[in-house]
TIKOLFI-907875 format. One line per field, with one value per residue (C-alpha): x, y, z. Coordinates in steps of 0.1 Angstrom, whole numbers. Example, Ala and Ser with C-alpha at 12.3 -4.5 7.8 and 13.67 -1.06 7.14 Angstrom:
2
xx: c(123, 137) $
yy: c(-45, -11) $
zz: c(78, 71) $
This chain:
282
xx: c(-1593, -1574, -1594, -1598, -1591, -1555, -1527, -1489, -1492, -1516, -1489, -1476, -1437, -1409, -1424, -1458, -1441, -1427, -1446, -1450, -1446, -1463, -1474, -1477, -1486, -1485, -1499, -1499, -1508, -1505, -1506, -1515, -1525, -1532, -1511, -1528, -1536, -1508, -1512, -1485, -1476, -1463, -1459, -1467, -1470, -1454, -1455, -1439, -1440, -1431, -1427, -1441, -1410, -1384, -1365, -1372, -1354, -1364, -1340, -1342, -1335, -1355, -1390, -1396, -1422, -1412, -1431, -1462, -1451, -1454, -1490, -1499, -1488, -1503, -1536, -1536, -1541, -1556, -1539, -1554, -1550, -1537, -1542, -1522, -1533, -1521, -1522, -1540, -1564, -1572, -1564, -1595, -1586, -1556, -1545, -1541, -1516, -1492, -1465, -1448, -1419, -1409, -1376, -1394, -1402, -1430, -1434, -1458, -1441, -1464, -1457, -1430, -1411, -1431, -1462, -1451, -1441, -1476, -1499, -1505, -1522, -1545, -1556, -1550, -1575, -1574, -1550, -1572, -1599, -1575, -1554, -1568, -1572, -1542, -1519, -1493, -1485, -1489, -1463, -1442, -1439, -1430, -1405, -1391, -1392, -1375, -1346, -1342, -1335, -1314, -1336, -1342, -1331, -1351, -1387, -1399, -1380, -1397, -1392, -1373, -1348, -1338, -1313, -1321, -1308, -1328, -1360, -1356, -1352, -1382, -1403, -1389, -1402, -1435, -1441, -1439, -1444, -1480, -1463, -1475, -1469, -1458, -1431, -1428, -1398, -1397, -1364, -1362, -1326, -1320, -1319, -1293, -1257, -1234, -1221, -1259, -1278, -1252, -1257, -1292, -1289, -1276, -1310, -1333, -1313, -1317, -1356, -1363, -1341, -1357, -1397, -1397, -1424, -1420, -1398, -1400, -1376, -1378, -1337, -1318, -1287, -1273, -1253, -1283, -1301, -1270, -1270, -1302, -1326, -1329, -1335, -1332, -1354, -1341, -1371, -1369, -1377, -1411, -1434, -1416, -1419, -1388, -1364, -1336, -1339, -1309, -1307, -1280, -1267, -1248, -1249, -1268, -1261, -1242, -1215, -1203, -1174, -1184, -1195, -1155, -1155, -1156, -1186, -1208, -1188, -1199, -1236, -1236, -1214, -1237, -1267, -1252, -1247, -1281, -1295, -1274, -1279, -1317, -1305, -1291, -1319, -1346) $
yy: c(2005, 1992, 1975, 2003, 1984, 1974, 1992, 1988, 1983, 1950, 1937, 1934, 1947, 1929, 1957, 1939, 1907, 1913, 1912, 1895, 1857, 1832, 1834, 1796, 1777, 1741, 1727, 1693, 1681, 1641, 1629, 1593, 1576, 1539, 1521, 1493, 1469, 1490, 1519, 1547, 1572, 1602, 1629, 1631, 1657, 1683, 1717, 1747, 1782, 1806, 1840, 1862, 1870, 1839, 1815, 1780, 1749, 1715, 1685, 1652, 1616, 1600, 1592, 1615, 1635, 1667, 1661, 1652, 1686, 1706, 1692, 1701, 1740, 1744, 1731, 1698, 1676, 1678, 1667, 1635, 1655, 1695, 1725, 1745, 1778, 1804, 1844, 1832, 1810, 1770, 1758, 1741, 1734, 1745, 1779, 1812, 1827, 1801, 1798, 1759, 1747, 1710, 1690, 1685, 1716, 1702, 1733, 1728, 1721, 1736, 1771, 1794, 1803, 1835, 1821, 1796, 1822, 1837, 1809, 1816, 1851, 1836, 1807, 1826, 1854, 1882, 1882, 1859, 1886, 1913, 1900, 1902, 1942, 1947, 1921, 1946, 1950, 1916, 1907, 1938, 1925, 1886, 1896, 1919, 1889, 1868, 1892, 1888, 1851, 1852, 1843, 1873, 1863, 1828, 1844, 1829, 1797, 1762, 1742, 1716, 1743, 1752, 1736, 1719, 1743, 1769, 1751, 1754, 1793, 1792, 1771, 1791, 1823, 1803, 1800, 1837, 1855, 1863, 1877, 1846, 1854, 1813, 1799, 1761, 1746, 1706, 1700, 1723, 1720, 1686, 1672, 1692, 1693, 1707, 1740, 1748, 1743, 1766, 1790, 1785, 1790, 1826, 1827, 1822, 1842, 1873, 1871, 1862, 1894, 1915, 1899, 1893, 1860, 1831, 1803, 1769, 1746, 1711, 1696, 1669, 1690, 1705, 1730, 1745, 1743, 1763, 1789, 1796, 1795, 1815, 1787, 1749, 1722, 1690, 1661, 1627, 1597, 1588, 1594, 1633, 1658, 1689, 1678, 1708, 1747, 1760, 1796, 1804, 1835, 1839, 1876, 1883, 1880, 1850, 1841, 1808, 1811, 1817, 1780, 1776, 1794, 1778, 1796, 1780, 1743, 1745, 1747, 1721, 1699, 1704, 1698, 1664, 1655, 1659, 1641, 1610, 1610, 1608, 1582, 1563, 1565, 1549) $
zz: c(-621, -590, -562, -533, -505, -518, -500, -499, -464, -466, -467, -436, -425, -397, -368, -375, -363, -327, -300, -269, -259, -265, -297, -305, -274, -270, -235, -223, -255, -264, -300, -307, -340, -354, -377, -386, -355, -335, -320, -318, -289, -313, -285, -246, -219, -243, -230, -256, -262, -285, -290, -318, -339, -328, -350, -331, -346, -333, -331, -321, -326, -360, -352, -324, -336, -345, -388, -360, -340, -368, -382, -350, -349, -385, -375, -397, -367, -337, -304, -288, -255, -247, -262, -290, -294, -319, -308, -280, -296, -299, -332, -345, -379, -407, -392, -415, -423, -426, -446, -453, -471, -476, -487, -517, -536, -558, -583, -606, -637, -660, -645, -650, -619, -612, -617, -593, -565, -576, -567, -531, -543, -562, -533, -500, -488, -492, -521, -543, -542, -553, -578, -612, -599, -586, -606, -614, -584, -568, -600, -587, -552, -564, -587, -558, -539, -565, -569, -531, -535, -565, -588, -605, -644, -641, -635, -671, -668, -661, -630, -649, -664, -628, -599, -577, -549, -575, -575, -534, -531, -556, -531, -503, -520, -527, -491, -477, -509, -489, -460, -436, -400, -390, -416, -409, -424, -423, -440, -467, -473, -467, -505, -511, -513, -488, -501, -517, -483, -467, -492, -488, -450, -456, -479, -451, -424, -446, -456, -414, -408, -434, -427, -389, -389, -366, -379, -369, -386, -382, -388, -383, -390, -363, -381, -398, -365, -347, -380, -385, -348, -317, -299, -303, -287, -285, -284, -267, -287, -294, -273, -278, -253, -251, -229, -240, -249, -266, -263, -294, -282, -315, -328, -364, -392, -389, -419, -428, -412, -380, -382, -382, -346, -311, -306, -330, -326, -289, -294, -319, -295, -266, -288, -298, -267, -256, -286, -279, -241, -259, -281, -251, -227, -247) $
C-alpha cells in the first residue's frame, strides 16, 4: 500500500522557486582559519545577496576564496565574523535542501547508475521515510530525470562503464534528483574536455530552466560563467570580498554559438579585465 502522505506535488515545481530577493544573504562576514603555525585571512567584509530563483557564478583569481564561499552558503562552516542567512534565517549548521556537485563525480562504484541518482532518497528527509512505499514512483521520477540528461539507456550500467563527461551528468542528476532548492556547483565541468563541458553547459541550462532553484557556480572559466549565470561576481584575492556584479543580460536559452557573438565575447572580455586588474592590485 502507498504511503498516504506521498503526492506528485512533494515534489516541488520551477513556480515554487521564484520569489523575492534575498534568498541567500551574506553580511559582513570574515572567514579565517589556521594552517599550521600560520594563520589565513580566507574572506573579509563580504557583503552578498541573492535572489530566490537566480543563476550566480563566482570568479576570481586562484585562492580567493570562493571553495571557502561556498562551505559557507551550505552551512559547513561558520563565518569567523557576519552573518549568512538562508530564507531569512542564520545558518547554524549544514543547510537543507541543498543540492552539491563537485569536479569529481565520486559515484559509488558498486551501484548502477540509477541506484546512484537514487541515493539521496534514501538519506535525505523526507524521501528516506517514503521510499520503500513509494519506490515505484521515486524510480519513475529518477529515470525521468535520467532521460532528461541523456542518460536514459545507461540506468543499469556501472560507473566504470560510463564517460567521463557521462559519469558527470550522472552526478549532476545525483545532486537535484530531490528537487533541492540551493544547487552549489564548485567546478563540475572542469575535468573535462572542451567540446563535453560545453555540451554539458547546455545540460545544466536546460534542468535550471525547467526546475527554477538557485544556482551558484563556483568557475574559473569565464565562458561557462558568461553561458550559464545571471549574474557574475568577480572576488579579490585572498582576503575575498566582491568587488564586481555582472549582470549577463544575454537572452535564454543560450546556444553555443552565441558564445561566437560580440555579445557573449564582451562579457567575458570585461570579466577578464576585472580579474586581472585583481590580479594586478595585490
Amino acid at each position: 500500500m502507498s504511503d498516504p502522505e506521498f503526492h506528485p506535488a512533494d515534489f516541488m515545481k520551477p513556480a515554487d522557486f521564484m520569489g523575492p530577493a534575498d534568498f541567500i544573504k551574506v553580511d559582513g562576514v570574515d572567514m579565517t582559519f589556521s594552517r599550521g603555525e600560520e594563520e589565513v585571512h580566507a574572506l573579509r567584509g563580504l557583503d552578498l545577496s541573492i535572489p530566490k530563483g537566480r543563476f550566480v557564478a563566482v570568479v576570481g583569481p586562484s585562492g580567493c576564496g570562493k571553495s571557502t564561499l561556498m562551505r559557507l552558503l551550505t552551512g559547513l562552516a561558520k563565518p569567523s565574523a557576519g552573518t549568512v542567512t538562508l530564507e531569512g534565517a542564520a545558518l547554524r549548521g549544514p543547510a537543507k535542501g541543498v543540492g552539491m556537485a563537485f569536479q569529481n563525480a565520486s559515484l559509488l562504484p558498486w551501484r548502477s547508475t540509477l541506484s546512484n541518482v537514487m541515493l539521496p532518497f534514501e538519506i535525505v528527509a523526507p524521501h528516506k521515510r517514503r521510499l520503500r512505499a513509494n519506490r515505484a514512483e521515486y524510480e519513475a521520477r529518477a529515470r525521468a530525470l535520467l532521460k532528461t540528461v541523456g542518460l536514459e539507456a545507461f540506468a543499469d550500467n556501472q560507473p566504470w562503464e560510463l564517460s567521463g563527461g557521462m559519469q558527470q551528468r550522472a552526478n549532476v542528476a545525483r545532486a537535484i534528483v530531490h528537487e533541492p532548492r540551493l544547487m552549489m556547483l564548485d567546478e563540475p565541468f572542469g575535468a573535462l574536455d572542451a567540446f563535453t563541458r560545453e555540451e554539458l553547459w547546455s545540460v545544466m541550462q536546460a534542468l535550471w530552466m525547467e526546475r527554477g532553484f538557485t544556482a551558484v557556480l563556483i568557475t574559473h572559466d569565464l565562458r561557462e560563467a558568461v553561458y550559464l549565470a545571471d549574474e557574475v561576481l568577480v572576488m579579490s584575492a585572498r582576503p575575498g570580498r566582491i568587488v564586481h556584479r555582472q549582470e549577463i543580460d544575454l537572452p535564454r536559452p543560450r546556444t553555443l554559438e552565441m558564445t561566437y557573438e560580440p555579445p557573449f565575447q564582451a562579457h567575458v572580455h570585461s570579466l577578464r579585465d576585472h580579474i586581472q586588474t585583481v590580479r594586478e592590485a595585490h
